[in-house]
TIVEX-360932 format. One record per residue: residue number from 1; residue in one letter; x, y, z of N, C-alpha, C in turn. Coordinates in Angstrom, 1 decimal. Layout:
<nodes>
   i aa    npx    npy    npz   capx   capy   capz    cpx    cpy    cpz
 NUM  A      X      Y      Z      X      Y      Z      X      Y      Z
...
</nodes>
This chain:
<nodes>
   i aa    npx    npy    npz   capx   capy   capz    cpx    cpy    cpz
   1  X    3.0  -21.6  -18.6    1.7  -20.9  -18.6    1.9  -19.5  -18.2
   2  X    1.5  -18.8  -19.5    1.5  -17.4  -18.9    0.3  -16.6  -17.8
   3  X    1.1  -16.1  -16.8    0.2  -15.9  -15.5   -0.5  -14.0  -15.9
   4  X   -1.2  -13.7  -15.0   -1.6  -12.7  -14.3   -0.9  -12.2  -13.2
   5  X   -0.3  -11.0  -13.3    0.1  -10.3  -11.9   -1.3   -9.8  -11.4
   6  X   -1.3   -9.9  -10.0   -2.3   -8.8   -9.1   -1.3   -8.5   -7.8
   7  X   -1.0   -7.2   -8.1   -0.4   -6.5   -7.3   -0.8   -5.6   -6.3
   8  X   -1.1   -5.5   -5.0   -2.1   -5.1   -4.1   -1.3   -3.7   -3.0
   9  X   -1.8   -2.5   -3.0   -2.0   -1.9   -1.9   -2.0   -2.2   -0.7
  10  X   -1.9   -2.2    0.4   -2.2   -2.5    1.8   -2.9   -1.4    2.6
  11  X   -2.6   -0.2    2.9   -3.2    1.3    3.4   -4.8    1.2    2.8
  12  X   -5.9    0.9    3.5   -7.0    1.4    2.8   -7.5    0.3    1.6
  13  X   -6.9   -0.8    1.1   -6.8   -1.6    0.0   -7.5   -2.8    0.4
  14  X   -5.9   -3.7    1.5   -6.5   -4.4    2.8   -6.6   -4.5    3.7
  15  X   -6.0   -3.3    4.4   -6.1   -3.3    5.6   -7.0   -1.5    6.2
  16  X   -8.1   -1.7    6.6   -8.5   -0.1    6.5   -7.9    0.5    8.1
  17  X   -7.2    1.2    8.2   -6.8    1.7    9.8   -6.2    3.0    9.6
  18  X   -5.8    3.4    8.1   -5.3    4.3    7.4   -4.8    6.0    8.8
  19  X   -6.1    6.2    8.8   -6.0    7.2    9.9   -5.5    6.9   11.3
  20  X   -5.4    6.0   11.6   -4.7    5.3   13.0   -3.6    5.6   12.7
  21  X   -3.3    5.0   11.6   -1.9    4.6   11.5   -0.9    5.7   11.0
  22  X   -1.4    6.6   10.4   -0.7    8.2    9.9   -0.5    8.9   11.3
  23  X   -1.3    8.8   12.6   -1.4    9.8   13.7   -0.1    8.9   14.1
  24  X   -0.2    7.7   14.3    0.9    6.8   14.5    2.7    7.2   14.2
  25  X    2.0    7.8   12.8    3.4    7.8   12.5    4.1    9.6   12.9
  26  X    3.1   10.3   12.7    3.5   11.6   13.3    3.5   11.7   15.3
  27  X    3.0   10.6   15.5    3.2   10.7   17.1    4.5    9.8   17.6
  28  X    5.1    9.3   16.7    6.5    8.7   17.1    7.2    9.5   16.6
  29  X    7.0   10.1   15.9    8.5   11.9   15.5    8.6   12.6   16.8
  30  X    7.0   12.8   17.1    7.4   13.6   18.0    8.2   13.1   19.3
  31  X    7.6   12.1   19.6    8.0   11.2   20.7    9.7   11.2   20.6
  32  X   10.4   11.2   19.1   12.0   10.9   19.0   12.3   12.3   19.0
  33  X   11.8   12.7   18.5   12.1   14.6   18.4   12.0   15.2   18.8
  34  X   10.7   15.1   19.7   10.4   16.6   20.8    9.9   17.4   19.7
  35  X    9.6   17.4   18.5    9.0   18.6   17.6    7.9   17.7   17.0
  36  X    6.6   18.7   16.8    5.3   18.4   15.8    5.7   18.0   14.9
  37  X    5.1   16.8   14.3    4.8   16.5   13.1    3.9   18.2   12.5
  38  X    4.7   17.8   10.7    4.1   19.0   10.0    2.8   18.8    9.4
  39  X    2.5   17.5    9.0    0.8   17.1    8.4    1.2   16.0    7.9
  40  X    0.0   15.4    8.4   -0.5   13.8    8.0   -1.2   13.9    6.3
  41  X   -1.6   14.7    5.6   -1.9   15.2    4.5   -0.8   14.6    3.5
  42  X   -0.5   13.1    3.3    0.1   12.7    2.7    0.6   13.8    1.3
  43  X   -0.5   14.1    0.6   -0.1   14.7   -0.1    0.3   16.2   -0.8
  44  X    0.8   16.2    0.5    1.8   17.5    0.8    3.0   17.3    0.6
  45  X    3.5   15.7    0.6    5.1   15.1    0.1    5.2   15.0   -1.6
  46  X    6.6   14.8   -1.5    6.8   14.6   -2.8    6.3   13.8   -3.6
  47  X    6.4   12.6   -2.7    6.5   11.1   -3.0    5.1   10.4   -1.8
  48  X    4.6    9.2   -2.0    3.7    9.6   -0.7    4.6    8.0   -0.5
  49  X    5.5    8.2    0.1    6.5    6.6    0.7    6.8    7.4    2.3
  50  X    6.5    6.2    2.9    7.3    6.6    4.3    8.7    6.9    4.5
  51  X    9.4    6.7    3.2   10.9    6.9    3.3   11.1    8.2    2.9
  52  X   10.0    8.8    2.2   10.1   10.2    1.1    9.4   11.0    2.5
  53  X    8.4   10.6    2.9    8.2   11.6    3.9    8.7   11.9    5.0
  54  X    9.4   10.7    5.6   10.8   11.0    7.0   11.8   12.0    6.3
  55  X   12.6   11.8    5.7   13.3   12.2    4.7   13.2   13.9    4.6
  56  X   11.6   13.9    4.5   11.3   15.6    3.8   11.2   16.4    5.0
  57  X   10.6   15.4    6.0   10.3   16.2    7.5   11.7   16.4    8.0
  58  X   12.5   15.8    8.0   14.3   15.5    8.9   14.6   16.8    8.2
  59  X   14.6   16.7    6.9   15.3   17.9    5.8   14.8   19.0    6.2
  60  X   13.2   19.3    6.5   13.0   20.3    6.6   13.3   20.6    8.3
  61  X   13.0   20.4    9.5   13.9   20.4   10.3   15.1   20.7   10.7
  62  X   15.5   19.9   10.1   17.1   19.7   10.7   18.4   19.9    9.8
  63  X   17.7   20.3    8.5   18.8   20.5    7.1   19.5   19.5    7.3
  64  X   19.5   18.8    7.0   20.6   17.3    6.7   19.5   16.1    6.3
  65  X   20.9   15.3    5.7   19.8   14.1    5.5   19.6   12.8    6.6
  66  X   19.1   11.9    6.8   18.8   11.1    7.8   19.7    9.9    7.6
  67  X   20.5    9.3    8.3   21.4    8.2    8.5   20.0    6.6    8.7
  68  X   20.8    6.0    8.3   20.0    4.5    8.5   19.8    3.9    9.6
  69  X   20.8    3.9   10.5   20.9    3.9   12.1   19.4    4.7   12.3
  70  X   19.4    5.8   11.9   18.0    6.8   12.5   16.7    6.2   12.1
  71  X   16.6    5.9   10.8   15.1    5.4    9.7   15.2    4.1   11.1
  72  X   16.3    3.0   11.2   15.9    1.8   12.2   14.6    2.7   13.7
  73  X   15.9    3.4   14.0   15.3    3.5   15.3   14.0    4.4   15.6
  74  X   13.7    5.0   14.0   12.0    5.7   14.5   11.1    4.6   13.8
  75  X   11.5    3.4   12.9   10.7    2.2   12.7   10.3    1.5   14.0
  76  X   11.4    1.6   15.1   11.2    1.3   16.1    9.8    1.2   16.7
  77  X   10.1    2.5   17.2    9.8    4.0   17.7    7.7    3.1   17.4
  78  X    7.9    3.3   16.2    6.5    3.9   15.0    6.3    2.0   15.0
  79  X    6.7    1.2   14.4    6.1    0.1   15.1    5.7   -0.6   16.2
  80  X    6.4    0.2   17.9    5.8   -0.4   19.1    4.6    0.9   19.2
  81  X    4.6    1.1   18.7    2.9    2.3   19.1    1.9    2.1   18.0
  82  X    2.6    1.4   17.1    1.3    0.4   15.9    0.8   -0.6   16.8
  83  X    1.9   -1.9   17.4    1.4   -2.6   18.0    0.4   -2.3   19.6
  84  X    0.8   -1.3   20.1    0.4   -0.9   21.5   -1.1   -0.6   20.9
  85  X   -1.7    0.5   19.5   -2.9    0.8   19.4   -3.4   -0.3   18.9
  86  X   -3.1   -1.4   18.4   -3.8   -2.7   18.1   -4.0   -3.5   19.6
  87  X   -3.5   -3.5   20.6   -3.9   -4.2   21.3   -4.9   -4.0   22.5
  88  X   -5.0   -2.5   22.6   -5.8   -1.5   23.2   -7.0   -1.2   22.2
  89  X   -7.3   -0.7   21.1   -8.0   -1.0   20.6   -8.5   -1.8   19.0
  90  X   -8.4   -3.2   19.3   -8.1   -3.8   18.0   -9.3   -3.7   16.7
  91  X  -10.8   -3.1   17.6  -11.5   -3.1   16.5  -11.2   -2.1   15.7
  92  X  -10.6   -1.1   15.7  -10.3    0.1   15.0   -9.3   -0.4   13.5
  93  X   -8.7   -1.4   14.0   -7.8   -1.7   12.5   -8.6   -3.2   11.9
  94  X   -9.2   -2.8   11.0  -10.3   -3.9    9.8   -9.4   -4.1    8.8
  95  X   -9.7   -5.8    8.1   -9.5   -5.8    7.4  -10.3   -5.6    5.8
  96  X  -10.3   -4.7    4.9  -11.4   -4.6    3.8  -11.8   -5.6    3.8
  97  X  -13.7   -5.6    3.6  -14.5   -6.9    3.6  -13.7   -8.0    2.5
  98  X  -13.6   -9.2    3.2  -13.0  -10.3    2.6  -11.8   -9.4    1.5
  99  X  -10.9   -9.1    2.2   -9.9   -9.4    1.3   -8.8  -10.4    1.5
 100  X   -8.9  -10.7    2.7   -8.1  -12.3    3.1   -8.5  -13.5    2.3
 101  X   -9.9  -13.5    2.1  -10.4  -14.6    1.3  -10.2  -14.5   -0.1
 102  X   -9.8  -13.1   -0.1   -9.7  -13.0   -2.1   -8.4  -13.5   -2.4
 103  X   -7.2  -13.2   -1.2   -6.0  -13.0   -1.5   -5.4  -14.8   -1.4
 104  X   -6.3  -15.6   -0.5   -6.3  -17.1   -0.7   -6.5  -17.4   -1.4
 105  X   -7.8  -17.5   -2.2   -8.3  -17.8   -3.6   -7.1  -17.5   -4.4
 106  X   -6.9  -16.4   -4.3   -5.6  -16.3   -5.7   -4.4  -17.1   -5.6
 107  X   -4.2  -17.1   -4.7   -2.8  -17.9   -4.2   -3.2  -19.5   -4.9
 108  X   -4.1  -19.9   -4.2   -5.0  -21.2   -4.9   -5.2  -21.4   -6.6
 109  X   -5.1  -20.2   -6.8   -5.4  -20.3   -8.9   -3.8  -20.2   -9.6
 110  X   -3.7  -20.9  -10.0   -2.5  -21.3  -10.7   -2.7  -19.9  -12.3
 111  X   -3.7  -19.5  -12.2   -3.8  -18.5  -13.3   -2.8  -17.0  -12.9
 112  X   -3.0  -17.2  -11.6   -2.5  -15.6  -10.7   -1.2  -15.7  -10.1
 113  X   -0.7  -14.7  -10.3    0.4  -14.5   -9.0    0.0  -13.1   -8.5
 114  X    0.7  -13.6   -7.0    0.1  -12.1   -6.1    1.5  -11.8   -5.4
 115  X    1.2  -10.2   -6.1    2.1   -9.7   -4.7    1.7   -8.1   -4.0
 116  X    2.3   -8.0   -3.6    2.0   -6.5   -2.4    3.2   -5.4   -2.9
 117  X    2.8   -4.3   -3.2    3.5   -3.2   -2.9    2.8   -2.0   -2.5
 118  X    3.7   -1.6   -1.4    3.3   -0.5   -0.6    4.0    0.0   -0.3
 119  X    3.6    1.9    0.0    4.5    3.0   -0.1    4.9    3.1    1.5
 120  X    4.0    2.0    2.4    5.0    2.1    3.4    6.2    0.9    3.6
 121  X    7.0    1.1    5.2    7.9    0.1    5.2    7.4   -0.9    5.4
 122  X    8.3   -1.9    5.6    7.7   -3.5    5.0    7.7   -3.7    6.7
 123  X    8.3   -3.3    8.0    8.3   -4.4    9.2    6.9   -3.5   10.1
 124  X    6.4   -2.1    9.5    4.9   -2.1    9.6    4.1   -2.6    8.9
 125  X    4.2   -2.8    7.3    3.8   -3.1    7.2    3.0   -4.9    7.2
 126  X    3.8   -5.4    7.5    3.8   -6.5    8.0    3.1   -6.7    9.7
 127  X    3.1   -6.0   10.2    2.1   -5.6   12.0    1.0   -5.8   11.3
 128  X    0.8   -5.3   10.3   -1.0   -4.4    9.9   -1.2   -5.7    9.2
 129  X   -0.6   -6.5    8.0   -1.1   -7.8    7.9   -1.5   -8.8    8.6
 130  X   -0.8   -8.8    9.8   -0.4  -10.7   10.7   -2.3   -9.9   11.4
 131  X   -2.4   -8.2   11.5   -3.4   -8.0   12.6   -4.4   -8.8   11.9
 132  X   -4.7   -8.7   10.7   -5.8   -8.9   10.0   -5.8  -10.8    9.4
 133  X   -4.6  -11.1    9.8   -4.5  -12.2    9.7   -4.6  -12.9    7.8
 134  X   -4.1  -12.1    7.2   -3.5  -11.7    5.7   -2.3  -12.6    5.4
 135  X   -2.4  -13.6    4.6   -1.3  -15.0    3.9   -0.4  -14.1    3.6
 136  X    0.9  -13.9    3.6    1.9  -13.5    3.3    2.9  -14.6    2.4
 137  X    2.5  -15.8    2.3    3.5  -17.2    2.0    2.6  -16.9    0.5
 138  X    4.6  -17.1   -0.5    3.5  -17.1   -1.5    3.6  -15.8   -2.1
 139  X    3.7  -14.7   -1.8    3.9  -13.1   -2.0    5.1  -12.5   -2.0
 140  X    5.0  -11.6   -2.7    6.3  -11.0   -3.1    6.3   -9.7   -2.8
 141  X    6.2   -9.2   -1.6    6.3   -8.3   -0.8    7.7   -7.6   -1.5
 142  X    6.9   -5.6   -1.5    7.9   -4.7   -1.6    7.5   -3.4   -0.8
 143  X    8.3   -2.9   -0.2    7.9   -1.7    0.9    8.9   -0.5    0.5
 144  X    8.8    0.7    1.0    9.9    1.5    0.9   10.9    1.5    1.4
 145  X   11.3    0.3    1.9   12.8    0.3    2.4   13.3    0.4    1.3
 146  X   14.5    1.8    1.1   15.0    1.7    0.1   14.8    2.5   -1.1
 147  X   13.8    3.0   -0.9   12.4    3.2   -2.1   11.9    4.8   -1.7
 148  X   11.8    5.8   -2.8   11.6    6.8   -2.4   10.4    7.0   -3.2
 149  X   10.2    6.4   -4.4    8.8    6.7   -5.2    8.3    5.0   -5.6
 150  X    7.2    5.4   -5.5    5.8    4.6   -5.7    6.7    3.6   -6.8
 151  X    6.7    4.1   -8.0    7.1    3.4   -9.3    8.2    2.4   -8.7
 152  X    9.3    2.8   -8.0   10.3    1.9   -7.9    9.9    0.6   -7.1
 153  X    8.7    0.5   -6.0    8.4   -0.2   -5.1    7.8   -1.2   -6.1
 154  X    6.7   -0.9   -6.7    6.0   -1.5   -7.8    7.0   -2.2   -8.6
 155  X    8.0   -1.9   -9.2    9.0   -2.2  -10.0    9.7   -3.2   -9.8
 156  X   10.1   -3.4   -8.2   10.7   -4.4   -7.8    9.9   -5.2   -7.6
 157  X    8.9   -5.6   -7.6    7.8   -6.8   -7.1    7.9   -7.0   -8.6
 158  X    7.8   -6.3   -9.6    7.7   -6.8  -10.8    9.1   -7.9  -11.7
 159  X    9.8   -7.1  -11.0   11.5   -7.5  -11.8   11.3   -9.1  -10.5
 160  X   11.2   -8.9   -9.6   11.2  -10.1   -8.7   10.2  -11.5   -9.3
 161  X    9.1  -10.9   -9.8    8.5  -11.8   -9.7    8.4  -12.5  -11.4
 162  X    9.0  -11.6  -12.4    9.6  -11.9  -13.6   11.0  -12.9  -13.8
 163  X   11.1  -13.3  -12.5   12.6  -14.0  -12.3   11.8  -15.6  -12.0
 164  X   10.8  -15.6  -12.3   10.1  -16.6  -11.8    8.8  -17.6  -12.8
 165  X    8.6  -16.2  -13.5    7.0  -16.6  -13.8    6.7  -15.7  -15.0
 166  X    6.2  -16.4  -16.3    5.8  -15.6  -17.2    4.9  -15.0  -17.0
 167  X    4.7  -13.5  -16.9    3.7  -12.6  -17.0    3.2  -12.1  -18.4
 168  X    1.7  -12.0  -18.4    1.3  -11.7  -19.4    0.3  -10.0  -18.9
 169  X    0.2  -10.1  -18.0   -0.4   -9.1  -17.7   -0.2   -9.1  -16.5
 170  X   -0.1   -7.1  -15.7   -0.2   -7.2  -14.2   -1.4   -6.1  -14.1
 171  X   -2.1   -6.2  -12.9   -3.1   -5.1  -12.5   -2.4   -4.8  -11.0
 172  X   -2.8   -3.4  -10.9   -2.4   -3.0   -9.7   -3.7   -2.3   -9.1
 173  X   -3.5   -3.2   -7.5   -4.9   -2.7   -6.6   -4.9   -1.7   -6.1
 174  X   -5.4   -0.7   -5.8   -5.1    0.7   -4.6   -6.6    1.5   -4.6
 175  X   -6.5    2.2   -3.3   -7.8    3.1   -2.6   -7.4    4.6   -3.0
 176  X   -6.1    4.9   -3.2   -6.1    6.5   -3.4   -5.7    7.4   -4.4
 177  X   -5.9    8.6   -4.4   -5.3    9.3   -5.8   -3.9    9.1   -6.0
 178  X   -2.9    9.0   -5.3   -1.6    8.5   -5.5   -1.3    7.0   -6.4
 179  X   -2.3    6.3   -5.9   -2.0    5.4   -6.6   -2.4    5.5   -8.6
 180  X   -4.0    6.2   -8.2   -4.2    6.4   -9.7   -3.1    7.0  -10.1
 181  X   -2.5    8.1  -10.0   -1.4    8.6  -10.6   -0.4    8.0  -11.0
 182  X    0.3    6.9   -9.9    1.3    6.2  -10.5    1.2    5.2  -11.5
 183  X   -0.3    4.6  -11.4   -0.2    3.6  -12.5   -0.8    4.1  -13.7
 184  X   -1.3    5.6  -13.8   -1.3    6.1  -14.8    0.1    6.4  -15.7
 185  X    1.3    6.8  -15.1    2.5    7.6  -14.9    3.2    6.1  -15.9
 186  X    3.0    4.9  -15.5    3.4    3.3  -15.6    2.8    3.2  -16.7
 187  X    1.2    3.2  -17.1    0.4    2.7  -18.0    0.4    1.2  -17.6
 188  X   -0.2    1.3  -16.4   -0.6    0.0  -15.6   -1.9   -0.4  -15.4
 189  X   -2.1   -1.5  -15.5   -3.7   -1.5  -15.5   -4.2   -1.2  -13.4
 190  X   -5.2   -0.7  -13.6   -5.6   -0.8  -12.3   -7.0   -0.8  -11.8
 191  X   -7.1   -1.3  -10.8   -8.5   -1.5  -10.1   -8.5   -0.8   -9.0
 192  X   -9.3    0.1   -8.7   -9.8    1.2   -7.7  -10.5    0.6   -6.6
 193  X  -10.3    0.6   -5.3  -10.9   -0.2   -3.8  -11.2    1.2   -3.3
 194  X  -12.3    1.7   -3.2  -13.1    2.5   -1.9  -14.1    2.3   -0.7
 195  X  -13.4    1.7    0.2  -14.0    1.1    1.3  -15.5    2.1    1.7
 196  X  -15.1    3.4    1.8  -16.2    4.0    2.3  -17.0    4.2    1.2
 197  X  -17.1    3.6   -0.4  -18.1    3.7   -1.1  -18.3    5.3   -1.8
 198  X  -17.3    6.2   -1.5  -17.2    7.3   -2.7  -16.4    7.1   -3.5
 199  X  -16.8    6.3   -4.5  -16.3    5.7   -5.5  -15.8    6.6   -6.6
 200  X  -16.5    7.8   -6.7  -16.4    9.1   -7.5  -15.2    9.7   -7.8
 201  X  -14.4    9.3   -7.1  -13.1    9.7   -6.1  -12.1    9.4   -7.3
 202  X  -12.0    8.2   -7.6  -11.4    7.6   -7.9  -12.0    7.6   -9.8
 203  X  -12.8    7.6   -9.9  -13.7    7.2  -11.5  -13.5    8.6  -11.7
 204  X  -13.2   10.3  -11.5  -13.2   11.2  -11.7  -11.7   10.8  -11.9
 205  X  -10.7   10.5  -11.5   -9.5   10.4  -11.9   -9.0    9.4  -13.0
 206  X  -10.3    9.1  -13.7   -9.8    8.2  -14.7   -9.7    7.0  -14.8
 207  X  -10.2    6.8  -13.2  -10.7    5.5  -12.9  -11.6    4.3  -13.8
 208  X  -11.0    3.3  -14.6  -11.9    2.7  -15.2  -13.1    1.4  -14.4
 209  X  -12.6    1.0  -13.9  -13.4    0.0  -12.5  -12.6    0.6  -11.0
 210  X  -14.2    0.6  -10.3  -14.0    0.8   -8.9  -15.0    0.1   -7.7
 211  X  -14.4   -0.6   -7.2  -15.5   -1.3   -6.4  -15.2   -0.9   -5.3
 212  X  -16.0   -1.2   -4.2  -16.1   -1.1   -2.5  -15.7   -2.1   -1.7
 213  X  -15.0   -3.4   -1.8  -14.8   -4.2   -1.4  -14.5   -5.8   -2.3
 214  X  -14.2   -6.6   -1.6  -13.6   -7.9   -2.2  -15.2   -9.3   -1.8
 215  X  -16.1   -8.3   -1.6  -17.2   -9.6   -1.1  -17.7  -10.6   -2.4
 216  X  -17.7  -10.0   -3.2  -17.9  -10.8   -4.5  -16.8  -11.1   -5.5
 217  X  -16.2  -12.5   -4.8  -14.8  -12.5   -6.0  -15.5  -12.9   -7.2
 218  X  -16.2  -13.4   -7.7  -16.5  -12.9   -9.4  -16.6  -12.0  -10.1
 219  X  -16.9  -10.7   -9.3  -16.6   -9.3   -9.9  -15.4   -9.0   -9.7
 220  X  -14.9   -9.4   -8.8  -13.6   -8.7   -8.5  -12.7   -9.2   -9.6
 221  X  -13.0  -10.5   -9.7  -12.4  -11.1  -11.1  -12.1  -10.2  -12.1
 222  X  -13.7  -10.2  -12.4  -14.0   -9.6  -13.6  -13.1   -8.1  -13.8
 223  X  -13.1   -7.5  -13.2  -12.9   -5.9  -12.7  -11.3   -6.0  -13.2
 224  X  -10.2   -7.3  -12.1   -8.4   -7.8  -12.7   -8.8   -8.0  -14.0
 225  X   -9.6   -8.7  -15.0   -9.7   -8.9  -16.5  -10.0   -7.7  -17.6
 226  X  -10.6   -7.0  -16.8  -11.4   -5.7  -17.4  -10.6   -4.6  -17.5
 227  X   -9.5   -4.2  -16.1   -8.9   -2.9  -15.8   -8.0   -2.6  -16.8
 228  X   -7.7   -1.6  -17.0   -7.3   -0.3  -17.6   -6.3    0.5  -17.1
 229  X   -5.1    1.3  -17.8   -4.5    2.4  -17.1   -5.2    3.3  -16.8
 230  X   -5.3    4.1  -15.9   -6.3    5.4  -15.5   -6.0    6.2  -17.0
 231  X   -7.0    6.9  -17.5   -6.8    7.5  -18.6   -6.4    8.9  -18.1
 232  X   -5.7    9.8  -18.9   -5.2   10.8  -18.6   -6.7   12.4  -18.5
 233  X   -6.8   13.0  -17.7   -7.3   14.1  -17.3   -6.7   15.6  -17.6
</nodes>
């Protein structure tokens, strides 16, 4: 039986704490480095992956490139101060209305396969799921370990989950202009999530469906059947 991919965002998609978790990550550089972070302005990087932005900051810095030993030890670093602001203040990290219940349901439909790709690393990314209490069993998780642009992280979830299961179609979920770009860049179908409801955002970029949340899984259905590559601008 040929399946459906739904391939999902995490930052802002399902998990909204986005701005927590950027200060997060410029406040453990400094903490390893003794120097300011240069801007949380994601897209001021090349690439918007947490391996493309360590990477650009180290280079610009310190002119060299960064050893693996290092990326471990500021994941460190940058996941005990994820966990420390979740436990101090947990209402601040939400998960997008019902998106735990959408991501069950799917797991449940023999029509779907689900997996995750995100431009950050996978052992934060993984803190930010268990907070929200988000099914991981079943998913085919891909993060930037490894991974310097968007396309390749996507790519692997895809080659992975093509080792398994006839695909006839995949949609990819995401909240930001980064993501419209890449699945434009792919000619990937996609569905636009804006939690705070400026949906404009996203439908000015060629956005063909854009919803505010996962409370209605019959639309949301509808929206994975409907989507579109972002059309070009």
């Amino acid at each position: 039986m040929a399946k459906t991919l739904i391939i999902f965002d995490i930052d802002g998609t399902l998990v909204y704490s986005n701005k927590i978790d950027s200060q997060c990550f410029a406040l453990a550089y400094q903490r390893v480095y003794g120097i300011e972070f240069p801007t949380i302005d994601w897209t001021k990087y090349p690439h918007v992956t947490d391996t493309t932005i360590f990477r650009t900051v180290i280079r610009d810095h310190f002119e060299r490139e960064v050893t693996e030993l290092e990326i471990v030890e500021f994941q460190n670093e940058y996941v005990e101060m994820l966990e420390e602001k979740r436990r101090e203040t947990p209402a601040d990290f939400q998960e997008v209305p019902f998106a735990r219940h959408t991501i069950e349901r799917l797991l449940e439909d023999e029509r779907f396969v689900v997996g995750i790709g995100t431009g950050g690393w996978l052992r934060p990314a993984q803190v930010k799921l268990a907070h929200v209490e988000i099914p991981t069993h079943s998913i085919v998780l891909a993060g930037a370990d490894g991974h310097e642009q968007r396309e390749s992280i996507i790519g692997q979830v895809m080659e992975t989950v093509n080792q398994w299961h006839e695909i006839e179609r995949t949609v990819y979920i995401g909240d930001a202009i980064w993501d419209v770009d890449t699945t434009r860049r792919m000619g990937m179908n996609f569905v636009g999530i804006r939690r705070a409801g400026d949906l404009e955002v996203l439908r000015k970029m060629g956005t063909s469906v854009v919803l505010q949340d996962y409370r209605n899984f019959e639309l949301f259905l509808q929206a994975v059947f409907e989507a579109k590559p972002p059309t070009h601008i």
